[in-house]
C-alpha positions in Angstrom: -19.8 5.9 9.6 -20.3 5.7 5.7 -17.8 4.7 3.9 -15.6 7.9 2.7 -16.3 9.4 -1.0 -13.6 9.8 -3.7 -13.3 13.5 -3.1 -12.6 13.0 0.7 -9.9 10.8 0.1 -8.7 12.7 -2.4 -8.9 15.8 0.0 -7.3 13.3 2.4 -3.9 12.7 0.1 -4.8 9.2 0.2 -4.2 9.0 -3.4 -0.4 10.0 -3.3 2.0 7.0 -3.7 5.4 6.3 -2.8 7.9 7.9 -5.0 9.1 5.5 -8.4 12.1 4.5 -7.4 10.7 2.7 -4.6 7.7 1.0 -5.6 7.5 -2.9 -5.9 6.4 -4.5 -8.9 3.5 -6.2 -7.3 1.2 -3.3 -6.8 1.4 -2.5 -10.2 -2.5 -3.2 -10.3 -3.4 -0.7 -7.7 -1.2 2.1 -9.2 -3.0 4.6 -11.6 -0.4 6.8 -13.0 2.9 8.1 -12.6 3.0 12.0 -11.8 6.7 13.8 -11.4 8.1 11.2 -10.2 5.4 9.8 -7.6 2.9 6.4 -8.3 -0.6 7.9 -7.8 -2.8 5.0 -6.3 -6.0 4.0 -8.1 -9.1 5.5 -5.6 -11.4 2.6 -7.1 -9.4 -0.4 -5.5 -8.7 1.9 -2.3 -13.0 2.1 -1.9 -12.8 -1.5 -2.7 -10.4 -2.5 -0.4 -11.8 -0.5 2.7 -15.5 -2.0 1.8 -14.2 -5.5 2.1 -12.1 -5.0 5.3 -14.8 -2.9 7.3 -17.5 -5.5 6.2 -14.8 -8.1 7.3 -13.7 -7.3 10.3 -16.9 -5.8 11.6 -17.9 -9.4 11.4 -14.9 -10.9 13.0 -16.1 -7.9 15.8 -19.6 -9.7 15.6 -18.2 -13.0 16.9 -16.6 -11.7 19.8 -13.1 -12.5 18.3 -10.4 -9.9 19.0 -8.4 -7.7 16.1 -5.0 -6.8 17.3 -4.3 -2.9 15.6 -0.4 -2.8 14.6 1.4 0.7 13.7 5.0 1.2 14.7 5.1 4.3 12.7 6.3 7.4 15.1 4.3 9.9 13.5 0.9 7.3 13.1 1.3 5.9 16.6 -1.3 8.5 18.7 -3.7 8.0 15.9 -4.1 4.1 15.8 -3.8 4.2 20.0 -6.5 6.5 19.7 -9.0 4.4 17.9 -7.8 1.0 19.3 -8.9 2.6 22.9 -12.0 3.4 21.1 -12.7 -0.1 19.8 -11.7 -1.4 22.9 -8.9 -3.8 20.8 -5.7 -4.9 21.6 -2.7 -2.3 20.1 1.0 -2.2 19.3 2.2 0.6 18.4 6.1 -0.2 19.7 8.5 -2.5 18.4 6.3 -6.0 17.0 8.0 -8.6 19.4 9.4 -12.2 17.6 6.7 -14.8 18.8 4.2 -12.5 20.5 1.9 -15.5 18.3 3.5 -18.1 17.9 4.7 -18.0 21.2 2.1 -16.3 22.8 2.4 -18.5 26.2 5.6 -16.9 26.9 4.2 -13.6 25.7 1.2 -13.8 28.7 3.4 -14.7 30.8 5.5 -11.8 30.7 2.0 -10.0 31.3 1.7 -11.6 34.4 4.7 -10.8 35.3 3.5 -7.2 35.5 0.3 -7.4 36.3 2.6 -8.7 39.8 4.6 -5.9 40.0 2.1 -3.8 39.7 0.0 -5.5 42.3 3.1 -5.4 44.6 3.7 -1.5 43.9 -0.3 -0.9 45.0 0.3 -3.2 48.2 3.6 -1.7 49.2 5.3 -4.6 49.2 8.0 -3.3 46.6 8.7 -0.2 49.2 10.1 -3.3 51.4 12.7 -4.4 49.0 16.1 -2.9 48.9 17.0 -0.3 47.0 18.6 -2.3 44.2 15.7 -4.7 44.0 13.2 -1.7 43.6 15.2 -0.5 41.0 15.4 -3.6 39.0 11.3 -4.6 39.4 11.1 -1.1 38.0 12.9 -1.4 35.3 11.5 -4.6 34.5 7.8 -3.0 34.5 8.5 -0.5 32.6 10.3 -2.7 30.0 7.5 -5.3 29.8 4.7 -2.2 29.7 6.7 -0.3 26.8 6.2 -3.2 24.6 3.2 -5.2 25.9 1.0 -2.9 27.6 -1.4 -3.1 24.5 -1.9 -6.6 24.6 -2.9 -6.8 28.3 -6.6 -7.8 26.7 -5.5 -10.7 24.5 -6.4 -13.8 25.8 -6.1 -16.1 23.0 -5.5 -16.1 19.3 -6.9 -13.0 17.3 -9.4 -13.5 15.1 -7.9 -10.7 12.5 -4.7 -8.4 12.4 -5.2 -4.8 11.3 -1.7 -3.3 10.0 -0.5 -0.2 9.0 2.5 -0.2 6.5 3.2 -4.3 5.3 6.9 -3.2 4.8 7.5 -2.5 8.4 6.0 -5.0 9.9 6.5 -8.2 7.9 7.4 -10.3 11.2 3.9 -10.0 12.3 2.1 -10.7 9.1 4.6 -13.7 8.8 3.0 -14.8 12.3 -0.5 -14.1 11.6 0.2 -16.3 8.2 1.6 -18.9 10.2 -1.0 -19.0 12.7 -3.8 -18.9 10.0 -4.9 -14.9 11.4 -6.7 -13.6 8.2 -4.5 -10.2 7.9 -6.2 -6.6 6.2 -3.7 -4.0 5.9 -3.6 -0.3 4.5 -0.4 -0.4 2.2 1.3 1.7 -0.3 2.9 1.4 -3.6 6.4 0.0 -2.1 4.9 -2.4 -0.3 4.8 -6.5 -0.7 1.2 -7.4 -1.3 1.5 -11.3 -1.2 1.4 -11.9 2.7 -1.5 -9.7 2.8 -5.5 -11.0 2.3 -7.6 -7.7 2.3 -5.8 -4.9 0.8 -6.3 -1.3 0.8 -4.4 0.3 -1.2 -3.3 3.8 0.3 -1.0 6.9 1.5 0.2 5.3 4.8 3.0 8.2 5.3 0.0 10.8 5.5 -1.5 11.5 9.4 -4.6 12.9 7.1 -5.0 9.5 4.9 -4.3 7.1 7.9 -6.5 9.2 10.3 -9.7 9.0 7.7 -8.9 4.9 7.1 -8.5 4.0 10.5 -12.0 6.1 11.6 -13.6 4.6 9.2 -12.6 1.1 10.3 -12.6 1.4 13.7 -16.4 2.7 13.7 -17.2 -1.1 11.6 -15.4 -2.8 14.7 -17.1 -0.4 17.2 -20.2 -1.6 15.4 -19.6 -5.5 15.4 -18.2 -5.2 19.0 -22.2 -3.6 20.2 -24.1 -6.0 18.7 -21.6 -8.9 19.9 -22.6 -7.2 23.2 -26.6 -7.1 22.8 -26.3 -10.8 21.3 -24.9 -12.1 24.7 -23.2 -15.0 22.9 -19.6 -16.3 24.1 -16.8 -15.6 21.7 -16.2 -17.9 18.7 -13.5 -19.8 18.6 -10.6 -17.3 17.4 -8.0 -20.5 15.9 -8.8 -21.6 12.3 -7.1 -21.7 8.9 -9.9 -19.1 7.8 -8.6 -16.9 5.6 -9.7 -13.2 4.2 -10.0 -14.4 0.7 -13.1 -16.5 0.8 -15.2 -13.0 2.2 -13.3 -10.6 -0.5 -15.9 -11.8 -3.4 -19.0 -11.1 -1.4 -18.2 -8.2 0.8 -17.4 -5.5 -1.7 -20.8 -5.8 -3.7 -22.5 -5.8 0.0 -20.9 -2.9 1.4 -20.7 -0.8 -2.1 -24.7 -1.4 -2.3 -24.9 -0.3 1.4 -22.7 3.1 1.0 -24.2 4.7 -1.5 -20.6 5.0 -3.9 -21.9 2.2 -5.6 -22.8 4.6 -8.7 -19.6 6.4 -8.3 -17.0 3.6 -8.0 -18.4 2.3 -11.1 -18.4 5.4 -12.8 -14.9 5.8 -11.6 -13.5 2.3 -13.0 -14.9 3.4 -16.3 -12.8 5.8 -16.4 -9.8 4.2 -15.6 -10.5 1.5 -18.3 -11.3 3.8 -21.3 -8.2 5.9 -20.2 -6.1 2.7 -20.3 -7.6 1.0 -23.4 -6.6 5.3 -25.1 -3.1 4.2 -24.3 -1.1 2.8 -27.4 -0.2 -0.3 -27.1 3.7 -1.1 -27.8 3.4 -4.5 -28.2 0.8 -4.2 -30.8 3.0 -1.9 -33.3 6.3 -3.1 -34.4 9.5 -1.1 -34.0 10.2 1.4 -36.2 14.0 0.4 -37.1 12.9 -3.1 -37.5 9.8 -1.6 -39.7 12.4 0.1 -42.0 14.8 -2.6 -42.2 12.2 -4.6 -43.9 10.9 -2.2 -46.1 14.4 -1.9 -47.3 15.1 -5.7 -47.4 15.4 -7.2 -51.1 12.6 -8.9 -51.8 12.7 -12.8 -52.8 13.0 -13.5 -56.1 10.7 -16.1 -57.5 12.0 -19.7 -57.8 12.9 -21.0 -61.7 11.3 -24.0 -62.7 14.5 -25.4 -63.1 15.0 -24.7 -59.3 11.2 -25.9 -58.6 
C-alpha cells in the first residue's frame, strides 16, 4: 500500500488535534493552527512521520525481529487486533503489564503456565480435579489469557514497539527505552513526545484516522515479514541499544521518493512556511504603551561645556 495522500487523511480526520487546553508544549512543532478551540496537526510532519516508521519497521520486519502492536484504547482495540492478526505480530490491546520487558522471564512464564492448563483442559485431566480446583485453574486461565494471550508469539526481545496514544501507555515506552526497543508511535497534540523516536503526528481518538495509519503500517510489516520469509535467513538478534533516530534522516527522502507525494509534501511545507513567515512578528515590533512613553519622554538636554 502507497503511502496515504493529504486529502485522504484529511477525509480521514487525522488532522483534528486535541482540544487547547490540553495540549503539551512539546508538540508545538507538529501543530498548524488553532481552530475554535481545537490544535489542527500539521499533515506535512504526519506524511513524514508515517514514511519514516513504515520504511523502519518494514525493515525491522525484514530481519525477522518481532514488533509488539500496543492499543489499550476501548474504542481502537478491534482495529489494532485486527491488523496485528494480519501481520502475524504480537498485540496488547488490554492493560500494558509492569515488566512484561524487563521482566519478561516471569512474563513467559506465566505463558507457560497456560499453555498447561490448556493442555490439561484438551487431555481431560482438569475434569479429574475437584470442583474447587477446576474452578480456580479456570480462573487462572482466563486471567493470564485476558492480559497475555497476545504475546503468546514473543520469544525474545522485540525488535520495535508500535503504540497507539504515548499518554496512555507511558509504562511501556519507559520499558522499551530501558531495554534499548526503538519505539514509533502515532500521537496527538497532548501527548509527551520525548520517550518517543519515530513520531507521527495524528488524530488517535478517531476509529477513521487510526484505522487508515495502522493499514498503512501493517501492509510495510506484512511486506518485510514475506521477504524475511523468501530470504530463509534466521532472525537477527532483536537486543541492541539501536535506536529510531539514526534511520529518521534517511528514510523519509527514501520512502517520499518511492510514494509519489514527494511533489505534494513539498508543495505543502511551502505553504506552511510562507503562511508562518505572513504572521507578524511580536517580538520584532515594540509595545505600543512603551512606544508612546518614549515619544512623550523629555528629550536630553545637551551637556554645557562647563559640565563637559
Amino acid at each position: 500500500m502507497a503511502l496515504p495522500s493529504l486529502k485522504d487523511l484529511l477525509d480521514a480526520g487525522v488532522h483534528f488535534g486535541a482540544p487547547a487546553q490540553q495540549w503539551d508544549p512539546r508538540m508545538k512543532p507538529y501543530i498548524h493552527a488553532k481552530r475554535n478551540k481545537i490544535h489542527i496537526i500539521n499533515l506535512v510532519h504526519t506524511i513524514r512521520g508515517l514514511a519514516k516508521a513504515t520504511h523502519f519497521l518494514e525493515s525491522v520486519a525484514m530481519t525477522g525481529r518481532q514488533i509488539i502492536m500496543i492499543c489499550t484504547k476501548r474504542q481502537m482495540r478491534s482495529l489494532l487486533h485486527q491488523e496485528a492478526v494480519k501481520c502475524e505480530m504480537p498485540w496488547v490491546t488490554e492493560r500494558w503489564l509492569g515488566g512484561t520487558l524487563t521482566n519478561f522471564k516471569t512474563v513467559r512464564s506465566r505463558l507457560s503456565r497456560l499453555e498447561e492448563l490448556e493442555t490439561m483442559e484438551e487431555n481431560g485431566q482438569l475434569d479429574a480435579l475437584p470442583k474447587k480446583a477446576q474452578s480456580m485453574a479456570n480462573r487462572e486461565a482466563r486471567r493470564i489469557k485476558k492480559n497475555l494471550d497476545g504475546l503468546r508469539e514473543l520469544t525474545r526481545v522485540p525488535g520495535a514497539v508500535l503504540v497507539v496514544d504515548p499518554k496512555r501507555e507511558h509504562i511501556a515506552i519507559a520499558e522499551a527505552r530501558r531495554m534499548g526497543v526503538p519505539v514509533v508511535a502515532i500521537l496527538d497534540t497532548d501527548c509527551d513526545p520525548t520517550g518517543v523516536d519515530i513520531r507521527i503526528p495524528a488524530n488517535d481518538d478517531s476509529m477513521r484516522s487510526i484505522g487508515l495509519l495502522l493499514g498503512t503500517i501493517g501492509e510495510a510489516i506484512t511486506r518485510g515479514s514475506a521477504a524475511f520469509k523468501q530470504s530463509g535467513r534466521a532472525p537477527e538478534d532483536a537486543v541492541g541499544r539501536v535506536r529510531g533516530e539514526q534511520v529518521q534522516a534517511i528514510t523519509a527522502a527514501d520512502m517520499l521518493e518511492t510514494s509519489g507525494l514527494k511533489d505534494e509534501v513539498t508543495a505543502a511545507a511551502k505553504t506552511t512556511a510562507s503562511d508562518d513567515a505572513a504572521k507578524p512578528d511580536a517580538a520584532a515590533k515594540p509595545d505600543a504603551a512603551e512606544a508612546t512613553a518614549a515619544s512623550d519622554a523629555p528629550a536630553t538636554p545637551p551637556a554645557t561645556p562647563s559640565e563637559a
